[in-house]
N, C-alpha and C positions, 0 to 999 in steps of 0.2 A: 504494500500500500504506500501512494506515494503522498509527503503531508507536502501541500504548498505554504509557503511562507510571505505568501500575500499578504501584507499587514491592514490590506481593507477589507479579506475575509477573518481577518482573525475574529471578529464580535458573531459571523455566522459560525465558526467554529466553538466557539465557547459556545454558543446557544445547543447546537449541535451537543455538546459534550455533557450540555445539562440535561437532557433531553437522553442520550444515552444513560446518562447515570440514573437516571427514573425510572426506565426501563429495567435498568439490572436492581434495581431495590423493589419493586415489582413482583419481579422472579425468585428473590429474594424471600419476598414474604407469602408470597403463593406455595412455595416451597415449603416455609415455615408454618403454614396453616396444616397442609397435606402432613407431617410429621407430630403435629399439635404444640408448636409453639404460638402459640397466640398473642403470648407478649411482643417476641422478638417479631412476630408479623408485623404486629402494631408498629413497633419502630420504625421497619423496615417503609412501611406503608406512609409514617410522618415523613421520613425524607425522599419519597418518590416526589410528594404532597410541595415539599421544598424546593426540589428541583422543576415543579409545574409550577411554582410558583414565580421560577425567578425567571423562568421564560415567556411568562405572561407580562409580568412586569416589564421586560425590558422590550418586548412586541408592544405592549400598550402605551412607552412613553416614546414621543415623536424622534427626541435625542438622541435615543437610540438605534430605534426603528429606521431611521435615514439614512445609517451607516447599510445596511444591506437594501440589496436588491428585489424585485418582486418576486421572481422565483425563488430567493431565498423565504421572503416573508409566508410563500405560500406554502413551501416544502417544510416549513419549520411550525405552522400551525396545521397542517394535516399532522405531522407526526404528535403535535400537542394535543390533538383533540385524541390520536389514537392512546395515549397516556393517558387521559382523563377518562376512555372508556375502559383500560384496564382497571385505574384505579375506580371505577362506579362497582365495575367487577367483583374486587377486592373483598370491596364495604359490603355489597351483597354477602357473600361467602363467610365474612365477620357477622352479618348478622344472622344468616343461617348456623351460625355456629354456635350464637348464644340464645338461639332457642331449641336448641334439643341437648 
């Protein structure tokens, strides 16, 4: 894999990286429900939660948002909205868990 050192994709790179990191805390906690950790789910689950959040943040603030391109803005909020349906996931599967 080759990294480019574009210093005007660097902010779609870190968004990128937030956005992976969500992903694998995710898998993380899906993993840890399946086993019966439910705590460590939870954590797992706050900082997916952290990492959608700092990518919405920084899509929702213009200052930001200017430094990338449209198919960055567009390819970075499909992959957010796919994060936000694992994590609805999640919460489901958490709360199926505390009623039985």
């Amino acid at each position: 894999m080759t990294i480019s050192h574009d210093p005007e994709r660097a902010h779609a790179r870190f968004l990128k990286a937030e956005l992976d990191l969500g992903f694998t805390f995710t898998a993380i906690a899906s993993q840890r429900y399946e086993t019966g950790y439910q705590e460590s789910a939870g954590k797992s689950i706050m900082n997916a939660e952290r990492a959608y959040d700092t990518v919405v943040r920084c899509l929702s603030d213009p200052k930001h948002a200017t430094r990338l391109t449209v198919t960055e803005i567009h390819d970075l909020t499909a992959e957010l909205q796919r994060l936000r349906d694992k994590l609805v996931e999640l919460d489901r599967r958490k709360d199926k868990g505390r009623s039985t």
